[in-house]
C-alpha positions as CSV (number, residue, x, y, z in Angstrom):
1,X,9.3,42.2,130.0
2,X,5.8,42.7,127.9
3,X,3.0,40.2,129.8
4,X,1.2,37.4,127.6
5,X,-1.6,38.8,125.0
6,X,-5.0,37.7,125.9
7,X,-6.4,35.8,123.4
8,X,-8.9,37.5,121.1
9,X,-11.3,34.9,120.4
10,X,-12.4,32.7,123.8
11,X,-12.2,29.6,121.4
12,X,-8.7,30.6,120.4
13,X,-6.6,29.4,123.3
14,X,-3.1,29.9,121.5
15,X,-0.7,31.8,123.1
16,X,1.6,33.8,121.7
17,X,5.1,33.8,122.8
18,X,8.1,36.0,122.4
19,X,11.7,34.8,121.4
20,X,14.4,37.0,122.7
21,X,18.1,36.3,121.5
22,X,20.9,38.4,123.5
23,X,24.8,39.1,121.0
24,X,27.7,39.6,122.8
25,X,30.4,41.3,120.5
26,X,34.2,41.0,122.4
27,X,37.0,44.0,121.6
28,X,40.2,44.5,122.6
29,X,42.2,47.6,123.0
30,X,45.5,49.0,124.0
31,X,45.5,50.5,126.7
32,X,48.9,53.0,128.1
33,X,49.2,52.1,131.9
34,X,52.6,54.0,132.0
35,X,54.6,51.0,133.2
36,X,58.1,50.2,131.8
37,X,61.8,50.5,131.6
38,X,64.2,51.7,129.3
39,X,67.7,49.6,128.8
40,X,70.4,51.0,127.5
41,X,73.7,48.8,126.6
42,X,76.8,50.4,126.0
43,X,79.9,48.6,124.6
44,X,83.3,50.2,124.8
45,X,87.0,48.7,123.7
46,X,89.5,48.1,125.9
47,X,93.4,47.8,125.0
48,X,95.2,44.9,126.5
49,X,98.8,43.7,126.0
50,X,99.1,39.9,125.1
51,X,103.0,38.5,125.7
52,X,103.7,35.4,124.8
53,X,107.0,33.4,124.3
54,X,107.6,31.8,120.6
55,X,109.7,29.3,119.7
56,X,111.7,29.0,115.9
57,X,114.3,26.7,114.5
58,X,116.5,27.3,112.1
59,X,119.4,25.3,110.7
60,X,123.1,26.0,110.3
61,X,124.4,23.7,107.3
62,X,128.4,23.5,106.7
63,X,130.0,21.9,104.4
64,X,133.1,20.0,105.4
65,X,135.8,18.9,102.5
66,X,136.4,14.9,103.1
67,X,137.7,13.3,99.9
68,X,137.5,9.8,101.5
69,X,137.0,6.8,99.4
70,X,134.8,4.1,100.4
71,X,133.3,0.3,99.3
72,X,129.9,1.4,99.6
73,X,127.7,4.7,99.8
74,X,127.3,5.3,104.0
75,X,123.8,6.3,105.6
76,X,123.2,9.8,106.9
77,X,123.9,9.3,110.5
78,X,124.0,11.4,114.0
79,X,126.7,12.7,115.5
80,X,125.1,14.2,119.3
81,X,122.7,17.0,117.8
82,X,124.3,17.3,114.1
83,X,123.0,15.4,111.3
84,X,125.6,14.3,108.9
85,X,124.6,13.1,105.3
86,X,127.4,12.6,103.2
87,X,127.7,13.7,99.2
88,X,128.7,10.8,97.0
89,X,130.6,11.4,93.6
90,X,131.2,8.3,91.7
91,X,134.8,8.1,89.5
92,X,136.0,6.2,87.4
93,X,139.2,3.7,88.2
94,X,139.6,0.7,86.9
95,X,137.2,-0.2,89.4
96,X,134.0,1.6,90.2
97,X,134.3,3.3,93.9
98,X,132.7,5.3,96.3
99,X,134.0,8.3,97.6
100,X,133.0,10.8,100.0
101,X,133.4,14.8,98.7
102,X,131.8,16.2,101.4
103,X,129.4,15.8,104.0
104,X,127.0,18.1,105.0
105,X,126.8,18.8,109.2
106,X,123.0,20.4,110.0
107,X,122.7,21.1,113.8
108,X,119.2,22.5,114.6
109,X,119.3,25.8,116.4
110,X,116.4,26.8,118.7
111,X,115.8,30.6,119.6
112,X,113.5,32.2,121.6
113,X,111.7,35.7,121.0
114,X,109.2,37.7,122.5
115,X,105.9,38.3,121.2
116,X,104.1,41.5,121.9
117,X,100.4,42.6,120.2
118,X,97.8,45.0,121.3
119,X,94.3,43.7,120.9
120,X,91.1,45.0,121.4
121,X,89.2,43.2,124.1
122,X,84.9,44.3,124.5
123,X,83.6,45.8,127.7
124,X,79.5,45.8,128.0
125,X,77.5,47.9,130.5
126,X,73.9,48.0,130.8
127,X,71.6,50.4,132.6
128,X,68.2,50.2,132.8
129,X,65.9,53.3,133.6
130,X,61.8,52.9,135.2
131,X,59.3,55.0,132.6
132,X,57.7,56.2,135.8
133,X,57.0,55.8,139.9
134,X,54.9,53.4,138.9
135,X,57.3,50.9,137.2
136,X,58.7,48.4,139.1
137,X,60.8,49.1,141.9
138,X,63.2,46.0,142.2
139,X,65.0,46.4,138.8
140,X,68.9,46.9,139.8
């Protein structure tokens, strides 16, 4: 540091006084430390077999001849498993009847089937590999 000027004149007793003013100017950088991994995913396809059992109705109608005359048109009715609806035709008499032409007999039928597909199911697998000695050593 300079010392304090002497004054020039004795009857001049001002002192003159330097200001200083100290700059800081921050920068980053990147820097390459050599540290890091390398992960590596691979996904593969596997086949698997899916077998499941289905279920299906279907329905056997017959149609049974009856030729029955009746007061009044009958509801469709059960006999066990069957459904029978009967099939009205109106004629003509003197009177207006009902008679029964046929009736219809619907039994449900179940029947089973196997199912089989092939579908593709994912498989992942990861491995992960240090840059250098210097990379972290408890990665599995």
């Amino acid at each position: 540091m300079e010392s304090t000027p002497e004054p020039k004149h004795a009857a001049d007793q001002t002192v003159a006084v330097p200001i200083l003013r100290e700059e800081v100017a921050i920068t980053t950088r990147v820097v390459d430390t050599g540290r890091g991994v390398r992960v590596t995913k691979n996904v593969t396809e596997e086949s698997a077999e899916v077998r499941e059992r289905l279920w299906h109705e279907e329905v056997d109608v017959q149609r049974v001849a009856v030729d029955r005359v009746v007061a009044e048109a009958p509801p469709s009715r059960y006999e066990g498993d069957v459904l029978v609806v009967p099939v009205l035709e109106e004629i003509l008499v003197i009177e207006k009847r009902y008679r029964i032409k046929e009736e219809l007999r619907i039994t449900r039928v179940r029947k089973e089937q196997e199912y089989r597909e092939t579908v593709p199911l994912r498989v992942e697998d990861v491995q992960i590999e240090a840059f250098d000695d210097n990379a972290r050593n408890d990665i599995p």
